[in-house]
NUTI-197977 format. One line per field, with one value per residue (C-alpha): residue in one letter; x, y, z; residue number from 0. Coordinates in nm, 3 decimals. Example, Ala and Ser with C-alpha at 12.3 -4.5 7.8 and 13.67 -1.06 7.14 Angstrom:
2
aa [A|S]
x [1.230|1.367]
y [-0.450|-0.106]
z [0.780|0.714]
i [0|1]
% end
This chain:
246
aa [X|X|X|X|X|X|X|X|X|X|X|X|X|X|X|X|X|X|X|X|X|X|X|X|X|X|X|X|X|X|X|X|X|X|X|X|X|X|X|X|X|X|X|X|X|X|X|X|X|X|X|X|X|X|X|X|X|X|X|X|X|X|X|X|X|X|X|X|X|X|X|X|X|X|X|X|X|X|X|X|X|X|X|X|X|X|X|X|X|X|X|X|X|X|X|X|X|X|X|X|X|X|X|X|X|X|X|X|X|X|X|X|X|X|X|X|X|X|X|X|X|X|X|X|X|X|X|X|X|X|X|X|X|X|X|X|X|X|X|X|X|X|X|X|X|X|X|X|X|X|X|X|X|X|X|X|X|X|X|X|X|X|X|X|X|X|X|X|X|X|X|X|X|X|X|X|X|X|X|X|X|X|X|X|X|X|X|X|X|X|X|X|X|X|X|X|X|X|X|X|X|X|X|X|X|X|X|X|X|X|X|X|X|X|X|X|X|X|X|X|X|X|X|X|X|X|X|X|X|X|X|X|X|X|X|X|X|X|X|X|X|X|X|X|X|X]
x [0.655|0.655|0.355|0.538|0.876|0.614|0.459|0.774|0.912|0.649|0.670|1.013|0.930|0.651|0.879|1.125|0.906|0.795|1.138|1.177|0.884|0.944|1.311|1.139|0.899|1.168|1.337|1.094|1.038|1.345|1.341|1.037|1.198|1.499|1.269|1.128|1.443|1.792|1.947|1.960|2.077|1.980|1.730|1.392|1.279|0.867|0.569|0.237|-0.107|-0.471|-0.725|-1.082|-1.204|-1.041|-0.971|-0.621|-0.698|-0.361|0.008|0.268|0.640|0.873|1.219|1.221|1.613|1.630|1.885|1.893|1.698|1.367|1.495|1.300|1.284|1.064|1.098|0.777|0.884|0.550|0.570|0.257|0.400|0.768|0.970|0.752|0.948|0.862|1.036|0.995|1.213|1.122|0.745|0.729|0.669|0.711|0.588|0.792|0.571|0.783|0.600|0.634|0.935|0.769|0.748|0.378|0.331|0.144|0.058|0.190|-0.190|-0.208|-0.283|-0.020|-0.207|-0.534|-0.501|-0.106|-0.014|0.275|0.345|0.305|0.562|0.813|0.820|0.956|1.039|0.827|1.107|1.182|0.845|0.606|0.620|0.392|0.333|0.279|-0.058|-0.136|-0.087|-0.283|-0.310|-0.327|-0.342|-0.253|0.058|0.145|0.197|0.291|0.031|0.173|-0.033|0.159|0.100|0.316|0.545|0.588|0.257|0.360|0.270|0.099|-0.140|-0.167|-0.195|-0.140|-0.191|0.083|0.101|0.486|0.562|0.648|0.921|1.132|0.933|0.865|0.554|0.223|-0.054|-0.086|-0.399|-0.380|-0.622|-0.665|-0.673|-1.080|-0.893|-1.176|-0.976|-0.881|-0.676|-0.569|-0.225|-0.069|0.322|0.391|0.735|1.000|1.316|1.524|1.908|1.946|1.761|1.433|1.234|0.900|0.806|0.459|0.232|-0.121|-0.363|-0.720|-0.955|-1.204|-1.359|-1.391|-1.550|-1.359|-1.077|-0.694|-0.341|-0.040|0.279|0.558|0.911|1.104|1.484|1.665|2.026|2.299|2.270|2.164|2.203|2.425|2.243|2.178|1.927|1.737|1.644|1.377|1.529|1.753|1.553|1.283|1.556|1.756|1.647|1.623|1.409|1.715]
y [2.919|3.245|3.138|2.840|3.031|3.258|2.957|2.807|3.121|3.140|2.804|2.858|3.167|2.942|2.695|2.940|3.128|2.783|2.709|3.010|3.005|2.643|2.733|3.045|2.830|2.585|2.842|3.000|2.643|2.580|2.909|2.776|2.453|2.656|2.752|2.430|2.243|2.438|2.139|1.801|1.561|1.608|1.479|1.669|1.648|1.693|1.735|1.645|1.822|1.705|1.897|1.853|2.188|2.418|2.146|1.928|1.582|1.423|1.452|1.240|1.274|1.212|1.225|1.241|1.145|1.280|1.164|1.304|1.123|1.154|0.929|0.962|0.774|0.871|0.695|0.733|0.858|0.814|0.585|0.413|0.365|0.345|0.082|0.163|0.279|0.497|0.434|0.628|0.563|0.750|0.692|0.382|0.345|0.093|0.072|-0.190|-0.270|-0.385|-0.711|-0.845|-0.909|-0.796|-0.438|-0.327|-0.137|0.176|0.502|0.845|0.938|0.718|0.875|0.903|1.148|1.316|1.518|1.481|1.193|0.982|1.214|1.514|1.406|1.252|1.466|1.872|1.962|2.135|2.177|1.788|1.671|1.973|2.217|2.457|2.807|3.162|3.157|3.518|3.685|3.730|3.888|3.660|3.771|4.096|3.987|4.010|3.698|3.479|3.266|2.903|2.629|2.289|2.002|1.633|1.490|1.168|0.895|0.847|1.241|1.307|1.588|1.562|1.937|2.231|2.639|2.767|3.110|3.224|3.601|3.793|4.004|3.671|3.378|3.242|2.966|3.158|2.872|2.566|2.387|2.066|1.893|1.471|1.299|1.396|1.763|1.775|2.020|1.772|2.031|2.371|2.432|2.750|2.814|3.020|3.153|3.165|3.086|2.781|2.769|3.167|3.117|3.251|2.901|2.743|2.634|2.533|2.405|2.354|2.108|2.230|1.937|2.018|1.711|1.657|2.007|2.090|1.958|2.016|1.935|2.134|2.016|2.180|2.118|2.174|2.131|2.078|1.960|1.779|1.456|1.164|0.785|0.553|0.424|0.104|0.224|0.320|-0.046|-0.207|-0.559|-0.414|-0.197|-0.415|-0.594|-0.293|-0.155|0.240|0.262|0.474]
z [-6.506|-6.279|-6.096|-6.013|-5.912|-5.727|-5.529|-5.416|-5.302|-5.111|-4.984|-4.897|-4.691|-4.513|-4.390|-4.282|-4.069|-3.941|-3.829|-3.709|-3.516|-3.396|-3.286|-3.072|-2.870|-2.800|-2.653|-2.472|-2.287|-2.212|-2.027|-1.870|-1.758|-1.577|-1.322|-1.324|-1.267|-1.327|-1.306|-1.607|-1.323|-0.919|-0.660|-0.565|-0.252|-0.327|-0.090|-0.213|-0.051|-0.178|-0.058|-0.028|-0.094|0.140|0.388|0.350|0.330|0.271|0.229|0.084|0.048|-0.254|-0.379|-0.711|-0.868|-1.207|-1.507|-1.885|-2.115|-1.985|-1.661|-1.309|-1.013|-0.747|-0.382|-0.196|0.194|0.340|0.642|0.496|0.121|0.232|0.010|-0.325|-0.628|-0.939|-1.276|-1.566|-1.873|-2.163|-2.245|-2.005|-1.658|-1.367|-0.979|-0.743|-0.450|-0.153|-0.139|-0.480|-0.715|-1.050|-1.207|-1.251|-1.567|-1.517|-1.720|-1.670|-1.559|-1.291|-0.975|-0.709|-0.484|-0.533|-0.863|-0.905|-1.168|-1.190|-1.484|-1.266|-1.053|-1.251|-1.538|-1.536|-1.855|-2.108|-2.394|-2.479|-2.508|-2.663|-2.931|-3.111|-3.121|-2.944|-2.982|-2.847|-2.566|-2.219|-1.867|-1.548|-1.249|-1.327|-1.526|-1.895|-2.037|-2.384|-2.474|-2.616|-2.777|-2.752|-2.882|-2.744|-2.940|-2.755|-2.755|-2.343|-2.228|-1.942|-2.173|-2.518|-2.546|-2.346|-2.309|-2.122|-1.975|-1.988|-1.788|-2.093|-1.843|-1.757|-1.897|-1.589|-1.649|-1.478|-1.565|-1.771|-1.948|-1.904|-2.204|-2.212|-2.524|-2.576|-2.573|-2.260|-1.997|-1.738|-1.471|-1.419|-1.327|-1.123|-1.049|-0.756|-0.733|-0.464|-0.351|-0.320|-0.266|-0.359|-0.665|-0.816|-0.890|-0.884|-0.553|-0.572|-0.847|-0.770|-0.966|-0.974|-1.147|-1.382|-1.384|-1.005|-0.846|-0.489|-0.583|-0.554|-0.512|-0.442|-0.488|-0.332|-0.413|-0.120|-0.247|-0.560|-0.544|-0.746|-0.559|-0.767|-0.798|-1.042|-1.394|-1.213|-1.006|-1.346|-1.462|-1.353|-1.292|-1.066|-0.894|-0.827|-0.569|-0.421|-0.115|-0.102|0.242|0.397]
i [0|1|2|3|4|5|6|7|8|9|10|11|12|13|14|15|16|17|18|19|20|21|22|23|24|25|26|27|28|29|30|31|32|33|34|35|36|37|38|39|40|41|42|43|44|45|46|47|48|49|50|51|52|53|54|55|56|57|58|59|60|61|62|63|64|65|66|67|68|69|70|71|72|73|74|75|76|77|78|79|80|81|82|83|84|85|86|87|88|89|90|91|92|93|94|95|96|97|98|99|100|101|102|103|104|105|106|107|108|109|110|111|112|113|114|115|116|117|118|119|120|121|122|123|124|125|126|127|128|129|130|131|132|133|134|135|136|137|138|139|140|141|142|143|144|145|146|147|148|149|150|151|152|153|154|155|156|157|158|159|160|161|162|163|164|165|166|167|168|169|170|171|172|173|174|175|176|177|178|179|180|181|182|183|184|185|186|187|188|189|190|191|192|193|194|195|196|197|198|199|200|201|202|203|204|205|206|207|208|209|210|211|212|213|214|215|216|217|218|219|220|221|222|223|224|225|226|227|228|229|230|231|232|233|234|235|236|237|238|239|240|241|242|243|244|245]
% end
């Protein structure tokens, strides 16, 4: 009877420290995300640069409107791919070509430019879709940081697991590992910091492949503001007709 007492107390304490530990690493990404994107509801105006080694070999435009509830719609602003549409709703996804009348179904890994993903683009939140644990703790670059080991908790993520690097002085995300399904690392991802509208924020991620040598994308996000568009704009059937070229 004690030994049973015993082993449920000690069950008891498990869990608890798993909540506990579960509740810490939620917060720790949504400290993440706030320098990601301070902001639940706005428009993102995002530049996309693939490079073939050290040389650039092209760049693409995007404005990215965002809505809670894992919402995006991005607008490509290329002269060349002007008039095609992005939708991501939840764990599904949509592109509208300008010439046809039917949503094509795509997946959050499908390429929009060079090593940047529809998922890449659309999504920028950490704390809704992962969880896990502080795994450790690690120096990059020359700064401390938290090591987290995070696992998806929705079937339509862009990785099914990541390492994140957080800066242990303000959490601010350093590096990500981005693992595929085989858990084979598929990209490297690096956060530089700046400025935007007065505020200390990621500016730049860059995607280095790991399964394509010489290979990389930045992706600089070049404004962040309030702006964004009615719910209607966020079905497909409707969007598929409305015309967001200006």
């Amino acid at each position: 009877m004690f030994d049973r007492i015993a082993m449920l107390a000690l069950l008891s304490l498990s869990l608890g420290a798993m909540a506990a530990d579960e509740g810490k690493v939620k917060a720790l990404l949504k400290q993440a995300d706030d320098f990601r994107l301070a902001i639940a509801s706005g428009r993102v105006e995002t530049e996309v640069r693939s490079f073939k080694g050290d040389a650039l070999d092209k760049t693409r435009l995007y404005a990215v409107y965002l809505k809670p509830g894992r919402r995006s719609l991005v607008l490509f602003r290329t002269a060349s791919e002007r008039g095609q549409k992005m939708l991501m709703l939840g764990d599904d996804y949509w592109l509208m070509m300008p010439s046809s009348q039917r949503p094509l179904r795509i997946t959050a890994m499908q390429k929009l430019l060079g090593e940047a993903s529809t998922g890449d683009i659309a999504t920028m939140t950490w704390s809704d879709d992962y969880d896990g644990a502080v795994s450790g703790e690690d120096v990059i670059d020359g700064l401390p940081c938290l090591k987290l080991d995070l696992l998806g908790q929705r079937k339509g993520v862009s990785y099914p697991r990541i390492v994140l690097y957080l800066a242990k002085k303000d959490r601010h995300p350093v590096q990500a590992e981005l693992y595929v399904a085989s858990d084979k690392l598929a990209k490297l991802a690096r956060f530089s910091m700046g400025e935007i509208d007065g505020r200390r924020q990621v500016t730049v991620m860059t995607l280095i492949d790991h399964l394509q040598k010489e290979r990389s994308t930045e992706v600089h996000y070049l404004s962040r503001t309030g702006k964004t568009l009615s719910d209607d704009y966020f079905n497909p059937a409707f969007l598929v007709r409305a015309d967001l070229t200006q």
